[in-house]
C-alpha positions as CSV (number, residue, x, y, z in Angstrom):
1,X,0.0,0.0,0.0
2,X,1.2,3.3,-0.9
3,X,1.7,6.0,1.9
4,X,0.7,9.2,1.6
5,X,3.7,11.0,0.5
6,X,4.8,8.3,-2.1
7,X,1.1,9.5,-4.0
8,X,1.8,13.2,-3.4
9,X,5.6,12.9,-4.1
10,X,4.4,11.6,-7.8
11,X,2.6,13.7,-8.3
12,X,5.0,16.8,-7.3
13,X,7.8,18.1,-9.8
14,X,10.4,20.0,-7.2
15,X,12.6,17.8,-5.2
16,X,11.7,20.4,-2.8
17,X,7.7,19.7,-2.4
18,X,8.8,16.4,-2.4
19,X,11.1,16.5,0.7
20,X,8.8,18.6,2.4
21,X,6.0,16.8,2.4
22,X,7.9,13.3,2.9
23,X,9.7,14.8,5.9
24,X,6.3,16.2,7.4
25,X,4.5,12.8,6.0
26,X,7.3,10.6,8.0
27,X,7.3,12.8,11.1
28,X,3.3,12.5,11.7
29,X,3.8,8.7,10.9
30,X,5.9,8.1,13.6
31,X,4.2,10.6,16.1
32,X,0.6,9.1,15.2
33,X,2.7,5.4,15.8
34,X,3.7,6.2,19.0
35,X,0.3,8.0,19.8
36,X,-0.8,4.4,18.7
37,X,1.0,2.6,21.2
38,X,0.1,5.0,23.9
39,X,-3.6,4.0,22.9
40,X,-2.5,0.0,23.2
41,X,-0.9,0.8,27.0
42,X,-4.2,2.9,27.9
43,X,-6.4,0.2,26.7
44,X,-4.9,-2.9,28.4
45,X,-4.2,-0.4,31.5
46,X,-7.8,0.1,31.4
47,X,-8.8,-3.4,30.9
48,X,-6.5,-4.2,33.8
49,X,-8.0,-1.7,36.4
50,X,-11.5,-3.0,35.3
51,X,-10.5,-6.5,35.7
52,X,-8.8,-6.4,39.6
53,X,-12.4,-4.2,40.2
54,X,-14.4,-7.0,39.3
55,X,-12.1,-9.9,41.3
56,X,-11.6,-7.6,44.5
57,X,-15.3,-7.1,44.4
58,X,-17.0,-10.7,43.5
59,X,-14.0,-12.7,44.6
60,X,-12.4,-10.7,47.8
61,X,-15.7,-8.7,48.4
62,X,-13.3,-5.4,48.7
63,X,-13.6,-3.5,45.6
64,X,-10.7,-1.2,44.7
65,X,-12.8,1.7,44.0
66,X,-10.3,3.4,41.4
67,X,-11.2,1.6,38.4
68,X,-13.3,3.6,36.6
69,X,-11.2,6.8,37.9
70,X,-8.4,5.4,35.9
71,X,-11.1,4.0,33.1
72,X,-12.2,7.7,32.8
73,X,-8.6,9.0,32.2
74,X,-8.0,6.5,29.6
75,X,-10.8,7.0,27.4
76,X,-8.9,10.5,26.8
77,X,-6.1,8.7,25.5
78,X,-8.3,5.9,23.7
79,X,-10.1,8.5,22.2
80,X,-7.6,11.7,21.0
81,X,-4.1,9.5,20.2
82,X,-5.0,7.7,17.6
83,X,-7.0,10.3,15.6
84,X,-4.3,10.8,12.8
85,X,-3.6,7.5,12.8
86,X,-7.1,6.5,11.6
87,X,-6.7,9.5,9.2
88,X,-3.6,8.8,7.5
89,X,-4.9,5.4,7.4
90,X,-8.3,6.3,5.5
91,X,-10.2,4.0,8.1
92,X,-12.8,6.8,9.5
93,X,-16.1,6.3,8.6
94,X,-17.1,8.0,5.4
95,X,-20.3,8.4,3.6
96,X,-20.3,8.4,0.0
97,X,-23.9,8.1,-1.0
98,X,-24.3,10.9,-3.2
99,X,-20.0,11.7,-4.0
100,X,-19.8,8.1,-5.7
101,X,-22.5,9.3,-8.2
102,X,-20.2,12.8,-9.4
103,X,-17.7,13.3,-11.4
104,X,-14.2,13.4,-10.4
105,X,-13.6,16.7,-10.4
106,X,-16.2,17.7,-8.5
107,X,-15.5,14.8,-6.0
108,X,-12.5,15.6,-5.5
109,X,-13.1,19.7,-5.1
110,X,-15.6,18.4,-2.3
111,X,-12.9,16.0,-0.7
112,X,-11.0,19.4,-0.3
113,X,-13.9,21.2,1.5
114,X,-14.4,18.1,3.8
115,X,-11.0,18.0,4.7
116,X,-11.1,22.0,5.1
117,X,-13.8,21.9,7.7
118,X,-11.7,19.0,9.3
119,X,-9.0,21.3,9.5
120,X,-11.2,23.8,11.2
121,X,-12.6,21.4,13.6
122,X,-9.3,20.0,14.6
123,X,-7.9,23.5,15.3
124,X,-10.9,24.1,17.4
125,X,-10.0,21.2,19.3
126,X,-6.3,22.1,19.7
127,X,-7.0,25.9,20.9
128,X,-10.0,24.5,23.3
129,X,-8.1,21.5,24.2
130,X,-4.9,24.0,25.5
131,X,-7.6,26.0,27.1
132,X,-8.7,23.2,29.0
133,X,-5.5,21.9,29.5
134,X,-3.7,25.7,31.0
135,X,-7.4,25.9,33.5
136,X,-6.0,22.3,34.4
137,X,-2.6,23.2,35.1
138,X,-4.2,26.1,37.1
139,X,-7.1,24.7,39.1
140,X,-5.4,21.2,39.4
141,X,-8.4,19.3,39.5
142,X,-8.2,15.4,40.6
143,X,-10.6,12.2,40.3
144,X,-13.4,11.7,43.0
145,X,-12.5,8.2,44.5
146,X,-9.1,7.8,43.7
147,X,-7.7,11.6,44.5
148,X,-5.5,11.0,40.7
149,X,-4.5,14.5,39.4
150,X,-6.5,15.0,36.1
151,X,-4.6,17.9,34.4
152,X,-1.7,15.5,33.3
153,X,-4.3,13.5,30.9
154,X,-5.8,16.8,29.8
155,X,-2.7,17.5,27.7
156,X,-4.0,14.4,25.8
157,X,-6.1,16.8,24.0
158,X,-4.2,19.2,22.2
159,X,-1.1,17.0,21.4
160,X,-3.7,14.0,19.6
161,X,-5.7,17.5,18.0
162,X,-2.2,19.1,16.9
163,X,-1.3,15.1,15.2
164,X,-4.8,15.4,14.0
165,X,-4.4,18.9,12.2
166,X,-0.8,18.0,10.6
167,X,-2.7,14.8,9.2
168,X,-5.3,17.0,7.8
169,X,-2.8,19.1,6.4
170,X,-1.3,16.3,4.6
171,X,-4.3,15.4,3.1
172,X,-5.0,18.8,1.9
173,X,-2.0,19.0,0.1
174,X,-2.6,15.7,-1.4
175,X,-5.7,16.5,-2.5
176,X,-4.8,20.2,-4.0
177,X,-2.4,18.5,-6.0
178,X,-4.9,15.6,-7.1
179,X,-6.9,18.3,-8.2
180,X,-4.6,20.3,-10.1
181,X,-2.9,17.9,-12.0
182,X,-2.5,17.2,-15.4
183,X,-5.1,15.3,-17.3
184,X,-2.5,12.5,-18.0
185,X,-2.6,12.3,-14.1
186,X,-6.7,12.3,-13.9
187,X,-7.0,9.6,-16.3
188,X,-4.3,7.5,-14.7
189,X,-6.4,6.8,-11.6
């Protein structure tokens, strides 16, 4: 399967595009990777705080009482890591009900508005994530049962936006240059 920047490096005649956009291709691939793994840890770190819950409960009939603090914490990670990941990866849900039926051209110039209101949204999510994340740092707000800090995990918000936005960017410029190619290039695909 071809990444990203091996389509948009084809399509590109400087060396310099090219470079630009592999470098920035090959950082966010590595940073959405390890945003990746960070998701894997959260996951089983969650599964494993639900799972001594359950046996302290049923088994011991002393439940531990911190589970779903921690559970709570991890869904930020579960949920804002791996969004570039699932981006760069094309494996978000789409729906293509009516684009399948249009023309390429116009397909494409609405792939670019999609992935412009993306942009937007993900921007929005980095400037109120930092919000939320500087109020944390401030207030230092912490979990009910457990007495966990919660600022820490709020920072989980603007670094998985900020991945988020640079994959968006990515796919912009891919797309712009889809776009504007030649006809050579259009008929090709």
């Amino acid at each position: 399967m071809r990444n990203l920047a091996s389509i948009v490096a084809l399509r590109d005649n400087s060396v310099l595009g090219r470079i630009e956009v592999t470098t920035l291709d090959k950082v966010i691939g590595k940073l959405s990777f390890v945003g990746s793994l960070l998701t894997a840890v959260a996951l089983l770190a969650m599964f494993l705080f639900m799972f001594t819950e359950v046996v302290g409960r049923y088994f011991f009939n002393h439940p531990f009482g911190y589970s779903v603090d921690v559970a709570e914490l991890m869904l930020l990670v579960i949920f804002y890591l791996p969004l570039a990941t699932v981006l760069r990866a094309e494996e978000h849900i789409k729906v293509d009900l009516v684009t399948s039926h249009l023309p390429l051209k116009p397909r494409r110039s609405l792939g670019i508005i999609s992935t412009f209101l993306g942009l937007f949204f993900s921007a929005l999510m980095v400037w109120l994530g930092y919000i939320i994340s500087w109020e944390g740092i401030m207030v230092k707000p912490i979990t009910m049962s457990a007495q966990l800090p919660i600022y820490p995990f709020l920072f989980v918000i603007p670094v998985g936006g900020a991945l988020f936005l640079f994959a968006f960017v990515l796919q912009l410029v891919q797309q712009v240059r889809l776009l504007v190619g030649t006809r050579s290039e259009i008929i090709e695909q």
